[in-house]
N, C-alpha and C positions, 0 to 999 in steps of 0.2 A: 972647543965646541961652540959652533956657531949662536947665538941667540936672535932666535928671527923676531922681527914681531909677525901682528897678527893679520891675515886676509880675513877683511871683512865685509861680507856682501850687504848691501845697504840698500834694502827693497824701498821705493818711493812716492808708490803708487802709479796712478796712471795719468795722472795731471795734474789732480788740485793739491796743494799742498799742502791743505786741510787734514788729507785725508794719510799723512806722512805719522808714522805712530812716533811714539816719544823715545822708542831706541833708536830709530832711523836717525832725529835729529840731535837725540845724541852723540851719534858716533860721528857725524859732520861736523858738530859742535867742537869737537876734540882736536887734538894736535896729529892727525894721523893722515897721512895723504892720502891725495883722494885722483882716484883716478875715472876715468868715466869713457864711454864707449864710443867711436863716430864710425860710420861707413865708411870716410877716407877721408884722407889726409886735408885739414882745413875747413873739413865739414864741420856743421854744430851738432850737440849731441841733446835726444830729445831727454835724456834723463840728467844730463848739468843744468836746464833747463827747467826742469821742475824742482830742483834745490835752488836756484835763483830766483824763481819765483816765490818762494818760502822764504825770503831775505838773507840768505847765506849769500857772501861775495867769493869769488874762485881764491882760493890761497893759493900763495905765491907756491908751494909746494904741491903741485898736481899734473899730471901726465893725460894726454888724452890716448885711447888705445885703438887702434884699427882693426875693425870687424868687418872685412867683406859682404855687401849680401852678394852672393854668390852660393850655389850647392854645391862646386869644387870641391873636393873632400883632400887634396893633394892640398891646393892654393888655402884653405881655411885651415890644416893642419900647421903651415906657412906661419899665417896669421895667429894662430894661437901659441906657438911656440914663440912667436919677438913679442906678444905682449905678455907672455908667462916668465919670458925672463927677466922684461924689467919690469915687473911685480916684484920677481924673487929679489933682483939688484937692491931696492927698498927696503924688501925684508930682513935682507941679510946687514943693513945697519940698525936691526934693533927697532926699526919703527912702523909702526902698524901703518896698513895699504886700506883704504875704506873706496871701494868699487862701486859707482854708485850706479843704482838699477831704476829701472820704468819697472812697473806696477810691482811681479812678487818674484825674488829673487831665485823659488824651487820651480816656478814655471815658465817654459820658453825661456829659459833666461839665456843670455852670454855669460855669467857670471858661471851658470854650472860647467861650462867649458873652459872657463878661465879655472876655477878653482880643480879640475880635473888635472888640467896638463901644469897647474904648478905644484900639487900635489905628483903627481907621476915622475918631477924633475928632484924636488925635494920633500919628500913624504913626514918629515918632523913638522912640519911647517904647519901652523895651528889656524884654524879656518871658523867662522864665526857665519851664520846666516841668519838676519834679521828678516821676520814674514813681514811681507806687505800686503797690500788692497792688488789684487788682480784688477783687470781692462773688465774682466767679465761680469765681474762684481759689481764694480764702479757701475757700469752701462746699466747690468739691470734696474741698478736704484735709482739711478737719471728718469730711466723710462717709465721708474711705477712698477716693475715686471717685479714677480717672484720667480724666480731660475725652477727653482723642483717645491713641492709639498708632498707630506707622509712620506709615501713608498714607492712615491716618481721616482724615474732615471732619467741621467741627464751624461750626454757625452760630450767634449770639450776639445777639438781636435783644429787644426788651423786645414783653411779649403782648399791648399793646396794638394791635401790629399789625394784630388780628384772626382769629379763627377760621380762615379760610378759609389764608390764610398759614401759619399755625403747622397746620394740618393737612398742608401743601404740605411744609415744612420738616420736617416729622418724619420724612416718610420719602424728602426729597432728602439725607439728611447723617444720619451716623452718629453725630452726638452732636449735641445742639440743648440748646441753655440759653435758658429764659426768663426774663425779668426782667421783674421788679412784677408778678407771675400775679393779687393780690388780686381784679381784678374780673373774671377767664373761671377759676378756678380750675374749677368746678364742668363747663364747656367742656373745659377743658383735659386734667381727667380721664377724661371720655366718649372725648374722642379716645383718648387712652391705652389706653381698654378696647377700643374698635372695632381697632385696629391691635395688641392683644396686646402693647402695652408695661408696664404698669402695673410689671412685675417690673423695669425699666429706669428708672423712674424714682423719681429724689430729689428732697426736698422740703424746703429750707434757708431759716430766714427769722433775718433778723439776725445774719449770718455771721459771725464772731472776735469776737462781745459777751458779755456776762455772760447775756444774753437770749437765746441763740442756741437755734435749737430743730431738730432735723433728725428726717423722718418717711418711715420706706422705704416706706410702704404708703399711697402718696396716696389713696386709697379712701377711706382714715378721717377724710381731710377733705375729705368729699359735706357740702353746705351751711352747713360755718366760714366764720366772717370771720377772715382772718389780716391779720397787718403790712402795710403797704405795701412795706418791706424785704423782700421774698421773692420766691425765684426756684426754678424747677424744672430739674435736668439729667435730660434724655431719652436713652437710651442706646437707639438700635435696634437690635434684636437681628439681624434677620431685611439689615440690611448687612454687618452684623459677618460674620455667616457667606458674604455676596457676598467680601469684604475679603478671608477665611480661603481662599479657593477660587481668587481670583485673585492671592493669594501663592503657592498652588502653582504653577498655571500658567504665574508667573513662574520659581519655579524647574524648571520643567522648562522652559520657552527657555532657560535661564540655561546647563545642560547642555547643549543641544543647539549 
């Protein structure tokens, strides 16, 4: 019987290295290799990047993995099978695989994909997920923002969802965070102006980096190209004060 070690996702936040919890640098800390994720071949990877920034140096023992961005579900099934097998290839001598992630390893991650199809291939194979700091988290606290209070809602969807959706969601839920806005930025804003939020929203791109950049007045970027690292939080005003009105109400049943 084989004895694997272990895959272990190793969330790292979303830039500052501050904000890296102490299992994270643990499990980096350790003799286990480390593999990390690029777009392709040769590229740098934004999450080996913020464990170099933390003072960790690359060990000689690490693998970089090729993640397509592409929606291909054919070409990305590809890609996840050659970096699931040599994960497994590591595994299968006994030595723990530490996968290192940008911001939290259960959200948007490549890791849930990595650990899906090397599970699928070998299902004994023991799997470890270390939480981290989210992009969304990080941003709001840059900006001063609270994301929800009491008995807000808040939805958290990335914009390539669509127009027609994030129009829907702006004003089903009291706080709406976008992720990757780059390609409806320009969309994103119009809505903004049509529903009288512009003053509700922030504009965060490369959250806890040395890069980090936060803009209260999305207006002022009508037709920039920004990061792909950026996300918008939408605060609806016009809930909030629903929210404010059936906090009363509540306390006057609460009286009665």
């Amino acid at each position: 019987m084989t004895n694997f070690g272990r895959l272990i996702g190793a969330s790292l936040g979303p830039g500052d290295p501050d904000l890296m919890s102490l299992a994270a640098h643990k499990a980096l800390s350790s003799d286990a290799y480390w593999a990390y994720p690029i777009r392709r071949k040769g590229a740098s990877s934004y999450a080996l990047e913020i464990a170099l920034r933390a003072g960790f140096t690359l060990p000689e023992a690490n693998m970089p993995l090729i993640f397509p961005m592409t929606h291909d579900p054919e070409k990305l099934a590809t890609y996840w099978d050659r970096a699931a097998t040599s994960v497994i290839d590591i595994l299968k001598k006994g030595k723990d695989v530490v996968f290192l992630v940008e911001g939290d390893a259960s959200t948007y991650s490549t890791f849930c994909h990595l650990k899906r199809t090397v599970l699928a291939k070998q299902a004994e194979i023991k799997t470890h997920t270390i939480a981290g700091v989210s992009s969304f988290n990080a941003a709001a606290a840059s900006a001063g923002e609270s994301l929800v209070e009491v008995d807000e809602t808040m939805a958290v969807v990335p914009a390539g969802y669509g127009v027609e959706w994030i129009e829907k969601l702006m004003t089903d839920f009291d706080t709406l965070v976008l992720l990757k806005v780059k390609p409806l930025l320009d969309e994103i804003i119009a809505l903004a102006e049509k529903y009288q939020m512009v003053d509700g929203c922030r504009f965060i791109e490369k959250a806890g980096t040395p890069e980090e950049k936060i803009i209260n007045d999305i207006c002022t970027l009508k037709g920039q190209t920004v990061n792909y690292l950026s996300l918008i939080i939408i605060h609806n005003p016009h809930r909030q004060q629903m929210q404010i009105m059936r906090g009363c109400r509540k306390k006057k049943q609460e009286k009665l």
